[in-house]
C-alpha positions as CSV (number, residue, x, y, z in Angstrom):
1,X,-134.7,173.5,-71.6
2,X,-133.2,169.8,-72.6
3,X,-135.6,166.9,-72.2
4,X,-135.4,164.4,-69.6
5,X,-133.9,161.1,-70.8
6,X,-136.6,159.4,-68.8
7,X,-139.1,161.0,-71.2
8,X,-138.0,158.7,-74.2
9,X,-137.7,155.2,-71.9
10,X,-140.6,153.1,-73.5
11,X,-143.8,153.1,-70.2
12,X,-143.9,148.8,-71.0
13,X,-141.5,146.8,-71.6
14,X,-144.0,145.9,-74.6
15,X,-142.7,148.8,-76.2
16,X,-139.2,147.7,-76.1
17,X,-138.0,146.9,-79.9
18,X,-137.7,143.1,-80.2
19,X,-135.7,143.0,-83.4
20,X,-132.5,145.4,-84.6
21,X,-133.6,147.2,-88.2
22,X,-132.7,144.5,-90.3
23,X,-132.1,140.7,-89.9
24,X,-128.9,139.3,-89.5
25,X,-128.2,138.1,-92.9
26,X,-129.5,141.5,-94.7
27,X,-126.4,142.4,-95.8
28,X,-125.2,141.4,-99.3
29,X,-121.4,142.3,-99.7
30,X,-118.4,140.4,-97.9
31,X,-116.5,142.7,-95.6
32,X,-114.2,144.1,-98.1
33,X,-110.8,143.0,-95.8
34,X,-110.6,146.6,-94.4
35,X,-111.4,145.7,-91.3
36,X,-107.8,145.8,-88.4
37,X,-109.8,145.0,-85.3
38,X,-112.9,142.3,-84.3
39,X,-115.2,141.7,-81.7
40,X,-114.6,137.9,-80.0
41,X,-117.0,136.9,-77.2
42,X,-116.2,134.7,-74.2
43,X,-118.8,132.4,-74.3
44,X,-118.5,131.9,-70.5
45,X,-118.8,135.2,-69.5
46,X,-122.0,136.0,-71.9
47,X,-125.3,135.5,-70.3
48,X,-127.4,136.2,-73.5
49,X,-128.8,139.4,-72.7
50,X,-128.9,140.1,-76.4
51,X,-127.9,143.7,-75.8
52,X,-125.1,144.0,-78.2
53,X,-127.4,142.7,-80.7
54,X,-130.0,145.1,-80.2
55,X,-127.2,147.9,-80.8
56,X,-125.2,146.0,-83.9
57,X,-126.0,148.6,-87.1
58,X,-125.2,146.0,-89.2
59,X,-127.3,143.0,-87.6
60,X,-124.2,140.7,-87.6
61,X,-124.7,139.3,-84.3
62,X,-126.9,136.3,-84.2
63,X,-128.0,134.0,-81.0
64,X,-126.9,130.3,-81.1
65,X,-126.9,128.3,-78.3
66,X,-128.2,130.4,-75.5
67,X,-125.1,133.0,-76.2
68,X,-124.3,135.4,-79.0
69,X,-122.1,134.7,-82.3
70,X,-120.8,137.0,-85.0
71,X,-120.9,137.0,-88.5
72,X,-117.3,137.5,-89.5
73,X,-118.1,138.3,-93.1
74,X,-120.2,141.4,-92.4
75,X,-118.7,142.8,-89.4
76,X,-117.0,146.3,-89.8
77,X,-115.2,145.9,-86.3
78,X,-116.9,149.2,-85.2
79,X,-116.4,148.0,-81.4
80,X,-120.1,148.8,-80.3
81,X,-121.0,145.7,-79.3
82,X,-117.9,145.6,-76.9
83,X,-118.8,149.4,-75.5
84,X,-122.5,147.8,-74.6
85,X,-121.6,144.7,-73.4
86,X,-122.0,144.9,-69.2
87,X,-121.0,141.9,-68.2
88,X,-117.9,142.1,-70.7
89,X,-118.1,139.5,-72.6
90,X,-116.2,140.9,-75.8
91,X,-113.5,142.1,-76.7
92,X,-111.5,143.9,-79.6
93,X,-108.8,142.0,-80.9
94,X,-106.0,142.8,-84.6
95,X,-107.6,141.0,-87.0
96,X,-105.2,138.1,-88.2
């Protein structure tokens, strides 16, 4: 028998992690141009829910100014932050 998803929801929101595994600024390496899409937020549709930074493996997205902002240099355009985003701020766009 599978496990109820409910089983693994933290009991207080206490228990909810705060940060993602590593601080934005962890990695060392440029993005090494391999990249052929990118995340771009509307900054009027984001409410700063901080959601797609929870969920960034690489710890790219950063908060400045109330809303979210990426790191361009580090992102790998792996399009989770869009997938997570509710209120649909991002989007995917070719890299230029």
């Amino acid at each position: 028998m599978k496990p109820f998803l409910r089983e693994k929801i933290p009991a207080k929101l206490s228990e909810i992690p705060e940060y993602t595994a590593y601080e934005a600024g962890y990695l060392v390496t440029g993005n090494a141009g391999w990249r052929n899409i990118r995340p771009v937020i509307n900054k009027e549709k984001c409410v700063g829910c901080l959601q797609c930074y929870l969920h960034c493996p690489d710890g790219v997205i950063f908060k400045k100014d109330g809303k979210v902002d990426i790191d361009y240099d580090f992102c790998k355009g792996c399009g989770i932050c869009k997938r997570i985003c509710k209120p649909g701020a991002i989007e995917m766009e070719a890299e230029k």
